[in-house]
TORFIZA-198528 format. One line per 8 residues: number of its first residue (from 1); their letters; for each residue x, y, z of N, C-alpha, C, CB. Coordinates in Angstrom, 3 decimals. Glycine has a CB too. Example, Ala and Ser with C-alpha at 12.3 -4.5 7.8 and 13.67 -1.06 7.14 Angstrom:
1> AS> 13.190:-5.690:7.800:12.300:-4.500:7.800:13.200:-3.300:7.800:11.308:-4.473:9.046 ~ 12.850:-2.250:7.080:13.670:-1.060:7.140:12.900:0.030:7.870:14.084:-0.598:5.725
This chain:
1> XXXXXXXX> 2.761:-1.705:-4.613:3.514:-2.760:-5.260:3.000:-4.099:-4.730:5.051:-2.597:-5.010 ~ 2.780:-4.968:-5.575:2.175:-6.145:-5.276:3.371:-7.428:-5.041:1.121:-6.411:-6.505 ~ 2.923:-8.648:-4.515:4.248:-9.407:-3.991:4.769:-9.682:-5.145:4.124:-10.741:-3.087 ~ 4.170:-10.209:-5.959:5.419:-10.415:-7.499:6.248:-9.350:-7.719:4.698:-10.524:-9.130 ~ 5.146:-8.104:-7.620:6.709:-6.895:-8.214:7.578:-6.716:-7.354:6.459:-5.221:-8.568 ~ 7.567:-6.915:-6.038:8.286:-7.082:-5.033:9.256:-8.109:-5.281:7.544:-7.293:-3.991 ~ 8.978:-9.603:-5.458:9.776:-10.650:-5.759:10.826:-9.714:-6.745:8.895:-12.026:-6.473 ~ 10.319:-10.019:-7.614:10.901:-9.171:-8.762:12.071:-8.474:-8.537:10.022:-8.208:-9.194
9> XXXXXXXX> 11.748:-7.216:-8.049:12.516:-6.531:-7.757:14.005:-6.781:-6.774:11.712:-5.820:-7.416 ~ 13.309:-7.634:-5.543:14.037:-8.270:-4.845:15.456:-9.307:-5.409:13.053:-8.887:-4.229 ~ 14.676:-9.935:-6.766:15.792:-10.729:-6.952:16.587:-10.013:-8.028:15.421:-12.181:-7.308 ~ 16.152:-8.868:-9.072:16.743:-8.095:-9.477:18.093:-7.575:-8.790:15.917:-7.382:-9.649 ~ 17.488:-7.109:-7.405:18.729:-6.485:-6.962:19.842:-7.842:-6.377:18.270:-5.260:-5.640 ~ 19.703:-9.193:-5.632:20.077:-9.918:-5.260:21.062:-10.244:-6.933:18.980:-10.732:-4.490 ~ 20.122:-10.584:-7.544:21.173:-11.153:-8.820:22.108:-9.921:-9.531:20.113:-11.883:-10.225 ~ 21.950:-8.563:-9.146:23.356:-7.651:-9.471:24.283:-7.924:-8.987:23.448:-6.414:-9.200
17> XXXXXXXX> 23.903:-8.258:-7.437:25.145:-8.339:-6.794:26.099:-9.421:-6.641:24.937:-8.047:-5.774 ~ 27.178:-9.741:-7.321:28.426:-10.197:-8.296:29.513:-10.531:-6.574:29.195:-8.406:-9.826 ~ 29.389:-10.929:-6.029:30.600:-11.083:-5.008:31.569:-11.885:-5.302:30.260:-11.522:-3.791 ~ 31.667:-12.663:-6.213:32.662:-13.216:-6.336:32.972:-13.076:-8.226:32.440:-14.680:-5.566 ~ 32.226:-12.333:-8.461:32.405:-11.599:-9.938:32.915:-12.705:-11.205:33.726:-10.276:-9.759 ~ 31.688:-13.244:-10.671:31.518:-14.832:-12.165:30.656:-14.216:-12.983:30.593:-16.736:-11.713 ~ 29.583:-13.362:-12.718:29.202:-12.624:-13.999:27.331:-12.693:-14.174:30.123:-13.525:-15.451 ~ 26.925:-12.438:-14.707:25.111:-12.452:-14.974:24.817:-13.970:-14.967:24.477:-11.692:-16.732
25> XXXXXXXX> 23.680:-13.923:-14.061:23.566:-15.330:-13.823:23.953:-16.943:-13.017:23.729:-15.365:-14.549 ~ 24.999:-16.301:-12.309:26.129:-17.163:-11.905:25.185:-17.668:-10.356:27.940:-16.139:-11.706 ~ 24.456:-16.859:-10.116:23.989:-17.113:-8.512:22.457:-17.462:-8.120:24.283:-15.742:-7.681 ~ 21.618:-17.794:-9.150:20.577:-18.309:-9.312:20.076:-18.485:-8.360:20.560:-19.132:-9.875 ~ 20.422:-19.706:-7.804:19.804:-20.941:-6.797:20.258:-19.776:-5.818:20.596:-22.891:-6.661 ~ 21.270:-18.888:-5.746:21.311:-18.448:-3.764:20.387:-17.467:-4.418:23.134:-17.677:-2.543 ~ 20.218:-16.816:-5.341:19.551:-16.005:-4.949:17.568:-16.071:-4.880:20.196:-15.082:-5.726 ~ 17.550:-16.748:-5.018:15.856:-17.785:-4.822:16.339:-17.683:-3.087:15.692:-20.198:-5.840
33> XXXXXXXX> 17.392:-18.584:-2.614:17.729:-18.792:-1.155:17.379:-17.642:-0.316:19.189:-19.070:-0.963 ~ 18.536:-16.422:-0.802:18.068:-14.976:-0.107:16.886:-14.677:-0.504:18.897:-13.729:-0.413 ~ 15.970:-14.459:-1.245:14.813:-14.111:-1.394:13.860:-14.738:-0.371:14.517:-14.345:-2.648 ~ 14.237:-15.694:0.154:13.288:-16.640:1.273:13.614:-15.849:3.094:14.091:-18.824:1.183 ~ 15.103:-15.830:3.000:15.495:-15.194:3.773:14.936:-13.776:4.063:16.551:-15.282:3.525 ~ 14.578:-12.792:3.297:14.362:-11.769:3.591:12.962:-11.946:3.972:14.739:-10.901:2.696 ~ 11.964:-12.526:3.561:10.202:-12.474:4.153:10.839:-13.609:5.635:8.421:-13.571:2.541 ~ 12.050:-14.556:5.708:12.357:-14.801:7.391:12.076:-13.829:8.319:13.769:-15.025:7.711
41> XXXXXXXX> 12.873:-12.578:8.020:13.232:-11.768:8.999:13.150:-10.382:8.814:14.358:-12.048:9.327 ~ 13.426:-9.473:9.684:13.206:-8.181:9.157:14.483:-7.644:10.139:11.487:-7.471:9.357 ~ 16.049:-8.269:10.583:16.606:-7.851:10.957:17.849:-8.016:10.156:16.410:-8.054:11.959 ~ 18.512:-7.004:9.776:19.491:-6.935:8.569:20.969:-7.654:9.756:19.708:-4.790:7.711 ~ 21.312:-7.852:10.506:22.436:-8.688:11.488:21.724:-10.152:10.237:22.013:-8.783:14.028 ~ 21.073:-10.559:11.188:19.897:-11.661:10.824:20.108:-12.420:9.398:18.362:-10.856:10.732 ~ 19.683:-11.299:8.284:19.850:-11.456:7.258:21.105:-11.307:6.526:19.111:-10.946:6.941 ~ 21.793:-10.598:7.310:23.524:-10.734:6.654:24.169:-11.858:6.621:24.586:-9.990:7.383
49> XXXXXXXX> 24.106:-12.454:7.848:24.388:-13.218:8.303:23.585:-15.212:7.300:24.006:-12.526:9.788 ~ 22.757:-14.921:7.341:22.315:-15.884:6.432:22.469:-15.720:4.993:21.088:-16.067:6.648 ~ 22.412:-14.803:4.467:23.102:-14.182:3.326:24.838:-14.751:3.118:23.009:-12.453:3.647 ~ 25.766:-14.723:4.418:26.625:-14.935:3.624:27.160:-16.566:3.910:27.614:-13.783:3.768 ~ 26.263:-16.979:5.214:26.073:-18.487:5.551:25.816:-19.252:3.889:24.494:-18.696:6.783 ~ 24.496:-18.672:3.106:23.931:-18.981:1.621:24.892:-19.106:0.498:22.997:-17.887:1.170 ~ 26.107:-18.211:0.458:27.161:-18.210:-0.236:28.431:-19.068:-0.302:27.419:-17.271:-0.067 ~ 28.265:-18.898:1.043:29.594:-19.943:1.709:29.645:-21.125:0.929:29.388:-20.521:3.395
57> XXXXXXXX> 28.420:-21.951:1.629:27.537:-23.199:1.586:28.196:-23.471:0.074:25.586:-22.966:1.759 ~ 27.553:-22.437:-1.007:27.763:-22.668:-2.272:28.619:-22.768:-3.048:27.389:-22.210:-2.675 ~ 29.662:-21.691:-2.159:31.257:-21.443:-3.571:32.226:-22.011:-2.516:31.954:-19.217:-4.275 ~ 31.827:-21.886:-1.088:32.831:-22.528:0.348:34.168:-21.492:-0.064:33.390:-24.813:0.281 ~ 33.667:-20.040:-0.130:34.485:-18.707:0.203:33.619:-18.185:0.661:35.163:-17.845:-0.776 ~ 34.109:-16.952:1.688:33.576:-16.155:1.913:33.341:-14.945:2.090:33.477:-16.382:2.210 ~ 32.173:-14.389:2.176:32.062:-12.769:1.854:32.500:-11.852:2.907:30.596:-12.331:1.577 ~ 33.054:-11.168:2.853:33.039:-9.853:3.919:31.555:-9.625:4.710:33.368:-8.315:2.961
65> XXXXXXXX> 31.253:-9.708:6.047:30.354:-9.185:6.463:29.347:-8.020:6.205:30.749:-9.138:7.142 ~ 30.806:-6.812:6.199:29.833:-5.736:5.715:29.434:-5.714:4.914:29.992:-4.795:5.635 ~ 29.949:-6.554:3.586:29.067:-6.476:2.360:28.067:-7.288:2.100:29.699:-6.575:1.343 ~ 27.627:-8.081:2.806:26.819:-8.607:3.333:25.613:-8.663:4.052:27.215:-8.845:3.587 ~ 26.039:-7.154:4.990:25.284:-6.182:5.933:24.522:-5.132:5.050:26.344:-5.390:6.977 ~ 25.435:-4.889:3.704:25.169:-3.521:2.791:23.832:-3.933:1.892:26.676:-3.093:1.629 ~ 24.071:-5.331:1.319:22.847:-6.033:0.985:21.380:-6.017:1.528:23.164:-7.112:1.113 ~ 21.731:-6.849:2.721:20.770:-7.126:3.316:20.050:-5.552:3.937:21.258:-8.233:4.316
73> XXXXXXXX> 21.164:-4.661:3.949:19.995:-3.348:4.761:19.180:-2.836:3.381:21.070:-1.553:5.695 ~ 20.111:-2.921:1.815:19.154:-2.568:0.899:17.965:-3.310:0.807:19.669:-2.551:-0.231 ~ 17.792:-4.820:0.587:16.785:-5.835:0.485:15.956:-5.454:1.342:17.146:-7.170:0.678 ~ 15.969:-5.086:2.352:15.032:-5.146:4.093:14.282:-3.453:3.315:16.596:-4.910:6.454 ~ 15.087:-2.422:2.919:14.541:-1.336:2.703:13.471:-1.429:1.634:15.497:-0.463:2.452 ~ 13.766:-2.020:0.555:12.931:-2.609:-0.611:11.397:-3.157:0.038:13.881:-4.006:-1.363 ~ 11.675:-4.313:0.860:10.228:-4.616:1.625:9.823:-3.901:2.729:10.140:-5.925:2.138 ~ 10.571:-3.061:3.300:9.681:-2.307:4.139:8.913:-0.910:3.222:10.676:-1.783:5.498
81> XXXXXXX> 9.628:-0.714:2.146:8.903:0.308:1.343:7.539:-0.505:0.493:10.114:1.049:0.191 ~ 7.708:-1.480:0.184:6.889:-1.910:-0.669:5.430:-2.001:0.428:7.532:-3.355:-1.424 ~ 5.886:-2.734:1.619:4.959:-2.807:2.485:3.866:-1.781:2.886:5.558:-3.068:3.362 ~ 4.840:-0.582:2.895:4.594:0.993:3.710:3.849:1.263:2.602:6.002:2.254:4.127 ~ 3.614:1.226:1.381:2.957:1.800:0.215:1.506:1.600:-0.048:3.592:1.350:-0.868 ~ 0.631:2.714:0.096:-0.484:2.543:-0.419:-0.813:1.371:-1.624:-0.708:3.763:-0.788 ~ -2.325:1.127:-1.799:-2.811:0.533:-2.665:-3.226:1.068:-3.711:-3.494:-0.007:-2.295
């Protein structure tokens, strides 16, 4: 998988996820944000954590940690598979 299909994919899954359930589309700009975040780091604490810092910022509610944690360990799995994958 090459970095676009990676992007791709990455923000695919970032833009399903609905936390405050405004609907397709609603989270654009964070989710460009988390997408930056995840090539930051490769520690899902790390990335939860800025993940829901990214949200806050934006709607100034906030997310449950663990769901936050549940994200970020899928996103981190996505690039460590894409990484791990032959050419």
């Amino acid at each position: 998988m090459d970095g676009q299909q990676l992007n791709r994919l990455l923000l695919e899954t970032i833009g399903a996820w609905d936390p405050f359930g405004l609907g397709n589309g609603a989270y654009e700009v964070e989710a460009v944000d988390v997408l930056q975040a995840v090539y930051d780091t490769d520690d899902p604490r790390t990335l939860a954590a800025r993940i829901q810092s990214i949200y806050e910022f934006a709607f100034d509610k906030t997310i449950p940690a663990r769901d936050c944690q549940k994200l970020a360990r899928r996103l981190l799995k996505l690039k460590h598979a894409a990484s791990c994958s032959l050419p």
